[in-house]
Backbone as numpy.savetxt, mean C-alpha at the origin, in Angstrom:
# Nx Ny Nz CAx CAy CAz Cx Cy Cz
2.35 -1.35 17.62 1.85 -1.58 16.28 2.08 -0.33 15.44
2.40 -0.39 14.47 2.69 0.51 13.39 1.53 1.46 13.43
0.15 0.96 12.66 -0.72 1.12 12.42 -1.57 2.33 13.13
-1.78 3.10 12.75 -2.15 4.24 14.67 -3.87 4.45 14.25
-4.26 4.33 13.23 -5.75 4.44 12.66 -5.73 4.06 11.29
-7.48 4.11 10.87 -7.62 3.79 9.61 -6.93 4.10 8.28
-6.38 5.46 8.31 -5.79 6.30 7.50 -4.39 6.64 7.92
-3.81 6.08 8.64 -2.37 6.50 9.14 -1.39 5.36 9.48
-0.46 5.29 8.87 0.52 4.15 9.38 0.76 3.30 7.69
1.93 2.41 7.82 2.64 1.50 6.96 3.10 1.74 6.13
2.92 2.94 5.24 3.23 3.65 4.39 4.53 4.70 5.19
5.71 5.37 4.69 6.62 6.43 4.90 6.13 7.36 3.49
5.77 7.09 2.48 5.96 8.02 1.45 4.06 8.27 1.45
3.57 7.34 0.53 2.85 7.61 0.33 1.52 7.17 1.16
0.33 8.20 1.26 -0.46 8.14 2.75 -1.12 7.14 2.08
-1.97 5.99 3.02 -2.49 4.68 2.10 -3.45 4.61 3.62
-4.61 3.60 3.20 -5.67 3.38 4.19 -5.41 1.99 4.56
-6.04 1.41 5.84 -5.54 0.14 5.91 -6.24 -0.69 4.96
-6.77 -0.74 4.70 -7.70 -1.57 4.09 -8.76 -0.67 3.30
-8.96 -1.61 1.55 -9.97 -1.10 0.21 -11.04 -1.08 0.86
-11.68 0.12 0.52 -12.88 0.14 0.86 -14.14 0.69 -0.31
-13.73 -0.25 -1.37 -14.08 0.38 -2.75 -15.27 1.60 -3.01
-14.58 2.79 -2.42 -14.99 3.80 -2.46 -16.58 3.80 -1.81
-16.76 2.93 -1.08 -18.17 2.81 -0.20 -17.82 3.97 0.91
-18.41 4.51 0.97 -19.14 5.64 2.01 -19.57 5.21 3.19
-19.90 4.31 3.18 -20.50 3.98 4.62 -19.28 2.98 5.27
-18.45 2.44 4.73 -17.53 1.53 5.07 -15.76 2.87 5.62
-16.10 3.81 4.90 -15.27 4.78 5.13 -15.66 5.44 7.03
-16.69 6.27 6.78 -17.13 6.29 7.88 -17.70 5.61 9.13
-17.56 4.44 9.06 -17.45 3.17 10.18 -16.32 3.39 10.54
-14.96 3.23 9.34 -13.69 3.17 10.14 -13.76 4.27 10.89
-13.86 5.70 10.40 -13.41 7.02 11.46 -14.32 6.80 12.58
-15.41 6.24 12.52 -15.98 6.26 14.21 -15.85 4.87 14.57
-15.41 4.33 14.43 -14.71 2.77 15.13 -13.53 3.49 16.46
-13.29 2.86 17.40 -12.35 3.31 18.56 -10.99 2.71 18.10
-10.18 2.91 18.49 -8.93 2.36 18.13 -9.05 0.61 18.88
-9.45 0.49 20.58 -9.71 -0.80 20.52 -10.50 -1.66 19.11
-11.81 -1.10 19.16 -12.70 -1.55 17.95 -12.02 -2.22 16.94
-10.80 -1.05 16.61 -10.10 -1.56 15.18 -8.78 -2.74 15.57
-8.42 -2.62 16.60 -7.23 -3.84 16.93 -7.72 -4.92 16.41
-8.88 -5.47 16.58 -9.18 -6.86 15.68 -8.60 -6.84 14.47
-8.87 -5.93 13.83 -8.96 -5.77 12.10 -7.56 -5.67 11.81
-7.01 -4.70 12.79 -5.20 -4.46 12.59 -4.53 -5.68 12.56
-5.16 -6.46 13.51 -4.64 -8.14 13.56 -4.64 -9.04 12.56
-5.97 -9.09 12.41 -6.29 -9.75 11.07 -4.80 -9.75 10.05
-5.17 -8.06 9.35 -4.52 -7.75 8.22 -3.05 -8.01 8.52
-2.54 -7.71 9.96 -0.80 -8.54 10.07 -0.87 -9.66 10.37
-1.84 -10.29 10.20 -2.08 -11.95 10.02 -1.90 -12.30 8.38
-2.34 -11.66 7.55 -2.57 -11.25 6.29 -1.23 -11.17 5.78
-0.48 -10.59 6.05 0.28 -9.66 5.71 1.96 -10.26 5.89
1.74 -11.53 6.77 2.72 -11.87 7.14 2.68 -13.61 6.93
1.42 -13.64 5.84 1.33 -15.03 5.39 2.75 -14.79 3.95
3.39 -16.29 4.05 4.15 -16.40 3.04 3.60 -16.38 1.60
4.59 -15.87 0.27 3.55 -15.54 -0.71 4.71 -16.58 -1.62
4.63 -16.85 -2.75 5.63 -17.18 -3.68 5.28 -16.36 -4.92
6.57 -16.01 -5.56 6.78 -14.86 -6.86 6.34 -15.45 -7.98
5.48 -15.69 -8.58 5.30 -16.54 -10.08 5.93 -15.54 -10.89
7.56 -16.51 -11.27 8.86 -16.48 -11.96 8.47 -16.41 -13.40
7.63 -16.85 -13.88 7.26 -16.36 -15.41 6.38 -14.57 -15.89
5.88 -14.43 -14.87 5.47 -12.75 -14.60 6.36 -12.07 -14.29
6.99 -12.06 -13.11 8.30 -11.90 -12.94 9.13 -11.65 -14.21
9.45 -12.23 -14.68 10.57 -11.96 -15.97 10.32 -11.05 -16.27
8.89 -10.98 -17.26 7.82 -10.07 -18.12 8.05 -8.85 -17.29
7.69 -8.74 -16.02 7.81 -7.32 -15.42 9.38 -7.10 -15.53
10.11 -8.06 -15.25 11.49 -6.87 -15.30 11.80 -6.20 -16.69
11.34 -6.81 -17.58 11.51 -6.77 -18.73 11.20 -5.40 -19.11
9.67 -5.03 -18.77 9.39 -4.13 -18.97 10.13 -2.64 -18.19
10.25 -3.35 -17.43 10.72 -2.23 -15.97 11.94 -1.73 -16.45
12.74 -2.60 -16.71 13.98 -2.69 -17.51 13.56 -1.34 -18.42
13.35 -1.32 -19.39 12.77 -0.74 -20.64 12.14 0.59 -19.78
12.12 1.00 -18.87 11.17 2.70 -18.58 10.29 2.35 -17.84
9.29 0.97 -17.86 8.31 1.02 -17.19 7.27 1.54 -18.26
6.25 2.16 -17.79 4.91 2.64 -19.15 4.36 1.77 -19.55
3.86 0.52 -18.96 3.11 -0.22 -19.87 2.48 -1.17 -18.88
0.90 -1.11 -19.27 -0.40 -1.65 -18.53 -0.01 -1.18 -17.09
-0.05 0.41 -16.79 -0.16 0.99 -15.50 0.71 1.09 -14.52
1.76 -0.12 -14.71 3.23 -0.20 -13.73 3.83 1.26 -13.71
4.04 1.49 -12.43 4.99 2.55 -12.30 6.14 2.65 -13.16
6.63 3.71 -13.74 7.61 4.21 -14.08 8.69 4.57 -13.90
10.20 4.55 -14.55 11.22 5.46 -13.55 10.96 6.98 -13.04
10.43 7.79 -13.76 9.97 8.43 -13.74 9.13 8.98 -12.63
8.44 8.31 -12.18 7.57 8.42 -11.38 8.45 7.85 -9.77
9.09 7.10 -10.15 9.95 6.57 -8.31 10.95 7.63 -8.43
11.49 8.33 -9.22 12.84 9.23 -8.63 11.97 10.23 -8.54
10.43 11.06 -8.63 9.71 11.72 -8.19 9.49 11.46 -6.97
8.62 10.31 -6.50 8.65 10.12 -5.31 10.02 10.00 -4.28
10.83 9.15 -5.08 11.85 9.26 -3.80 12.49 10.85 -3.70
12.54 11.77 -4.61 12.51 13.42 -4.13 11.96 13.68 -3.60
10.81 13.96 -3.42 9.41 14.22 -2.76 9.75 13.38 -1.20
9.90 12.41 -1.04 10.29 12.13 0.19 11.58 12.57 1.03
12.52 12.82 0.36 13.82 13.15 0.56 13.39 14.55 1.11
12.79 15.52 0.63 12.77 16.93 0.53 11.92 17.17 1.66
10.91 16.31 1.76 9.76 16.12 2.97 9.71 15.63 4.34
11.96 14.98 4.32 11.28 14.61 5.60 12.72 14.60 5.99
């Protein structure tokens, strides 16, 4: 499994948690003292999750390329700007 703990795995660039834990405190620290068995349920789950089929709604779609097209900058979407940062930042890092 990819996944090696709460805070490590699926991500190459950027470090990501398995799962929101909308900034709850007590849901944070469950995961770090959970055992790695403990968490295999949950790892399951989420590549149960994760590997359900999705379909693209083609009218959003457009709208985003549109924008994307154009620089990106608008209602929070990443930027070009911001991916040839990261993909440096990864390049240089690894």
């Amino acid at each position: 499994m990819l996944l090696m703990s709460y805070d490590r795995g699926a991500y190459l660039v950027l470090r990501s948690f398995v799962m929101r834990t909308h900034r709850s405190k007590h849901q944070r620290e469950a995961f770090k003292r959970a055992s790695a068995e403990q968490l295999e349920p949950v790892f399951e789950a989420l590549d149960t999750l994760g590997n359900t089929k999705w379909r693209v709604n083609k009218k959003v779609l457009s709208i985003v390329d549109k924008i994307w097209a154009n620089g990106g900058r608008l209602a929070d979407l990443v930027d070009w700007d911001d991916v040839s940062y990261l993909c440096s930042f990864h390049l240089r890092n690894n």
